[in-house]
N, C-alpha and C positions, 0 to 999 in steps of 0.2 A: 339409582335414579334413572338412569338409561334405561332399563326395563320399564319402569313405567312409564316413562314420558316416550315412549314408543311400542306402546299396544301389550304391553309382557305383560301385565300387572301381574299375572297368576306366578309367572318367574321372580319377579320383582319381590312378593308377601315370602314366597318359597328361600331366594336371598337371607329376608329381614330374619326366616327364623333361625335359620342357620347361623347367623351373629347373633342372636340373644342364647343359642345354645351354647355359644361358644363363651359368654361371658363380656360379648362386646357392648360396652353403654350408647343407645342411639344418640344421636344430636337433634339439633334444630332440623338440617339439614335430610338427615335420614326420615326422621317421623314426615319430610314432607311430602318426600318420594311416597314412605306409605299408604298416608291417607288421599295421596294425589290414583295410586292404585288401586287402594278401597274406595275410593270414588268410583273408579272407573268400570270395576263390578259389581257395583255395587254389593259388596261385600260387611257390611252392618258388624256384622260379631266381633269381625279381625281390624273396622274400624272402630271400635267400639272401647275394644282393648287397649289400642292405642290412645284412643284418647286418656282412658286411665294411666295408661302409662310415660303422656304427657304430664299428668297431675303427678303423679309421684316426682317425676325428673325438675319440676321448678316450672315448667316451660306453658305453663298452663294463661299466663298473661301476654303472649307474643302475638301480636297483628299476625302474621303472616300464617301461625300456624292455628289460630283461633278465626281466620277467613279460609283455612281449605277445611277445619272441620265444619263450618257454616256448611261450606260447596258438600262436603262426605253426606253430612244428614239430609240437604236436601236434596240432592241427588237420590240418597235411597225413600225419601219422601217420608221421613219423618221431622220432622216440622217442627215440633215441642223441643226437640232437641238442640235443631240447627239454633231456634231463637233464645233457648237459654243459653247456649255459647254465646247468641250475640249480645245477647242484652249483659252478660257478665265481665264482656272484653274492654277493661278499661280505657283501651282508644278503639279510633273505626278507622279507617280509610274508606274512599269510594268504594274501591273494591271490596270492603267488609261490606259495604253498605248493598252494592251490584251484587255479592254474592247471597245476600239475605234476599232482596227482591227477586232474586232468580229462581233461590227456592221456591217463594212465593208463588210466579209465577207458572214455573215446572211445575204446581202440582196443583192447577186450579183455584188460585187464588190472587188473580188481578187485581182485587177491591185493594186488600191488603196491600200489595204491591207500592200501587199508585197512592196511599194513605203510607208506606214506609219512605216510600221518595220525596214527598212532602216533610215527613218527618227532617229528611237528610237536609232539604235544604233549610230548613229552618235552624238547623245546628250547626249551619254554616258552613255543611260541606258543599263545595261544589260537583255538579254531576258532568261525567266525562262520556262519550258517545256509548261507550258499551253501558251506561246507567241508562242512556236514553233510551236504546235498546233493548234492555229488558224487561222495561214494562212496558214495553209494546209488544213482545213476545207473545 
């Protein structure tokens, strides 16, 4: 986790595979380092995998890890992707919500955006500065 949340990611993916050699089962906790990594180089293949290997583990219905695979796809600007995570995650939070609209917005898709933000609130979530935020982006 340390490695990625401070600029390693390429240490951080290097780590993960060496505990899967090893026989070690990731958690919540590890897969979020991951995809927080393969976010950040966007790294698609080795996010990719992990997200399969979120579905194998159980962990495939979790808020938190079903809003950084949001953040992983749009970040590398696949779009189909990030939204079939979201549309599948049986809760949201703002931030499932912020991190859907950010894709949006990261990859030239405003309209969308500001039409997903309207969605949120109408489902009653309330929006928090960084929602505001990002469809202003």
């Amino acid at each position: 986790a340390a490695y990625a949340q401070n600029g390693h990611g390429k240490e951080a993916l290097r780590l993960f595979k060496q505990m899967q050699l090893k026989g070690l089962a990731p958690d919540k906790i590890t897969f979020m380092s991951v995809l927080y990594a393969c976010a950040g180089l966007t790294a698609l293949p080795e996010g990719k995998e992990s997200h399969a290997n979120i579905i194998y583990s159980g962990l495939e219905s979790d808020v938190a890890l079903g809003t950084a695979l949001v953040n992983l796809y749009g970040k590398c600007g696949v779009l189909d992707d990030a939204r079939r995570v979201f549309d599948k995650m049986p809760q949201r939070s703002v931030v499932s919500w912020t991190a859907m609209m950010t894709a949006y917005t990261q990859n030239g898709h405003g309209k969308v955006a500001i039409e997903l933000f309207r969605q949120m609130q109408l489902k009653g979530v309330a929006p928090d500065k960084v929602a505001f935020i990002s469809i202003l982006d």
